[in-house]
C-alpha positions as CSV (number, residue, x, y, z in Angstrom):
1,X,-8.7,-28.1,-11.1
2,X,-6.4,-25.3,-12.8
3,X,-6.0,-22.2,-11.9
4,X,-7.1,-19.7,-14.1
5,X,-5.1,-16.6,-15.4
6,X,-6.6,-13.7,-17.6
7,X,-3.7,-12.1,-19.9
8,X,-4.8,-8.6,-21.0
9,X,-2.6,-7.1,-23.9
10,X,-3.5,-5.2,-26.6
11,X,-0.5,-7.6,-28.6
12,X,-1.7,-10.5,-30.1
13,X,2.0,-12.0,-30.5
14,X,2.8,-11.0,-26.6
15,X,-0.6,-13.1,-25.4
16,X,0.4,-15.7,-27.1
17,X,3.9,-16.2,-25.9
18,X,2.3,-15.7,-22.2
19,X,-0.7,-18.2,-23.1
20,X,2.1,-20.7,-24.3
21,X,4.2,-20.3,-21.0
22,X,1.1,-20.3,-18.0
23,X,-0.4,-23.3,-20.0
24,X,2.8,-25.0,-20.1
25,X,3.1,-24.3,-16.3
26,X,-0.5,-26.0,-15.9
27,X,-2.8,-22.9,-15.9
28,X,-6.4,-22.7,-17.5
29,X,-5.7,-19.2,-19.6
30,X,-8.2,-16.4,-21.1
31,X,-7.3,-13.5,-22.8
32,X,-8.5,-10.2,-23.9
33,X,-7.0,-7.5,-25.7
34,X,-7.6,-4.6,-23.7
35,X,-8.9,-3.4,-20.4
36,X,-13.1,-2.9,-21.9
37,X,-12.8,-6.2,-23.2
38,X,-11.1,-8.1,-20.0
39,X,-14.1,-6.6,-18.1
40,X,-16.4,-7.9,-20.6
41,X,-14.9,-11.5,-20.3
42,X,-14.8,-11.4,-16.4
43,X,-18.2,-10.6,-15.8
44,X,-18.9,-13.5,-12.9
45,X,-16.4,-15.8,-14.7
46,X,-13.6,-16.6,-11.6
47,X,-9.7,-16.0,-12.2
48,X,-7.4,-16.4,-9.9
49,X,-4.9,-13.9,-11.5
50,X,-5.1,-11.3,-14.0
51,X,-1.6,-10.3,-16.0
52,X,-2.3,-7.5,-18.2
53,X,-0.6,-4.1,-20.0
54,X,-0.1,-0.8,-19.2
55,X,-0.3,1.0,-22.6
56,X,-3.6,-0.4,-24.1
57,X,-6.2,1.4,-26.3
58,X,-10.5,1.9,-25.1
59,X,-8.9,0.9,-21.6
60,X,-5.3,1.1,-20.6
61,X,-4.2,-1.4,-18.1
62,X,-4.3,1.3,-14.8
63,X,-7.8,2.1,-15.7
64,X,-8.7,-1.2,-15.6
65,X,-7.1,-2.6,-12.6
66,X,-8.9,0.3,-10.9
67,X,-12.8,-1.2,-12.4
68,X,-11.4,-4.5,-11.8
69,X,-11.0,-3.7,-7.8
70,X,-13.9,-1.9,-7.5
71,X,-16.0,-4.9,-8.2
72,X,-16.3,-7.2,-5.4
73,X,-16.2,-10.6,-6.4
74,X,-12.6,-9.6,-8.0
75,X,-11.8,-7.1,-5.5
76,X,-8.7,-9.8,-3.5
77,X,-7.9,-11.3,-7.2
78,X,-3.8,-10.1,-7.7
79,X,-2.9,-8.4,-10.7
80,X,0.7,-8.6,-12.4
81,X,1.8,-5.5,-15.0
82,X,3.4,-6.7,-17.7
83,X,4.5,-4.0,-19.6
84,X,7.3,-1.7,-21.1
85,X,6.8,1.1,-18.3
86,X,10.3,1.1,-15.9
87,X,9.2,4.5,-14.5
88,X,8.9,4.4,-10.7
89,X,5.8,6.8,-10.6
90,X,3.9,4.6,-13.2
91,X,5.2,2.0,-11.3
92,X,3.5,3.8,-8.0
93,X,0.5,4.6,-10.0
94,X,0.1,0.9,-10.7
95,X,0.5,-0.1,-6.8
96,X,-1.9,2.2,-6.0
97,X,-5.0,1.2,-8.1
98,X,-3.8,-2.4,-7.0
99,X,-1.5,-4.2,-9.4
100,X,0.8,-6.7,-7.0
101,X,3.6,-7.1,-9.1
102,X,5.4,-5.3,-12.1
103,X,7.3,-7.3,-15.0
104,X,9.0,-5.4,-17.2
105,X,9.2,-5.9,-21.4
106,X,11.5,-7.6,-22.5
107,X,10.9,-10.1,-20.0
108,X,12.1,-14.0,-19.0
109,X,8.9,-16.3,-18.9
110,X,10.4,-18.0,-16.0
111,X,11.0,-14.6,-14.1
112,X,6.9,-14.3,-14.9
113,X,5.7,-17.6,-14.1
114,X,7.7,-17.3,-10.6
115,X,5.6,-13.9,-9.8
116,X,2.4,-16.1,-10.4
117,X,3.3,-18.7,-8.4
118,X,3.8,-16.3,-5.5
119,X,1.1,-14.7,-6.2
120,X,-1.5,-18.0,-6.6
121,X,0.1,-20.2,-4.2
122,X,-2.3,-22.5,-3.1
């Protein structure tokens, strides 16, 4: 069975071109458009990995990660940030609500689907 990876992005265009590259790799994809609405779609649904924004409206992508791990059936699920933020605090902001990883804009789908392999080895 496939795993499954939830892409949260506010972009329509920038979902996509993930969606296109994880499902090429072999993964099950679902995607939401910002942080309220990847919450929404969780709900007891099971990923294995959640790659999402920074800089999103109703719920930016720190916010989120922070619900996300406070819930505990996705409380050990890893969490890549895929955004346009190179700061090192934002960076430190992210580690500490729980992202695992940090992929920065403009970014090589390769370079991405490597951090998810490491991240949902079998």
């Amino acid at each position: 069975m496939a795993k499954t990876v939830m892409v949260v992005d506010d972009s329509i265009s920038l979902r996509q071109v993930v969606s296109i590259a994880l499902r090429g790799a072999g993964y099950a994809v679902v995607e939401a458009c910002d942080g309220s609405d990847a919450l929404k779609k969780l709900g007891s649904q099971r990923v294995n990995l959640v790659i999402s924004d920074v800089n999103m409206p109703n719920m930016d992508g720190i916010s989120f990660v922070k619900a996300l791990k406070q819930d505990p059936q996705h409380r050990f699920t890893p969490v890549i940030m895929l955004t346009t933020e190179a700061e090192a605090a934002k960076k430190a902001e992210g580690q500490a609500a729980g992202a695992k990883a940090w992929v920065v804009k403009p970014f090589q789908p390769a370079q991405m689907l490597d951090a998810v392999k490491k991240l949902i080895a079998a």
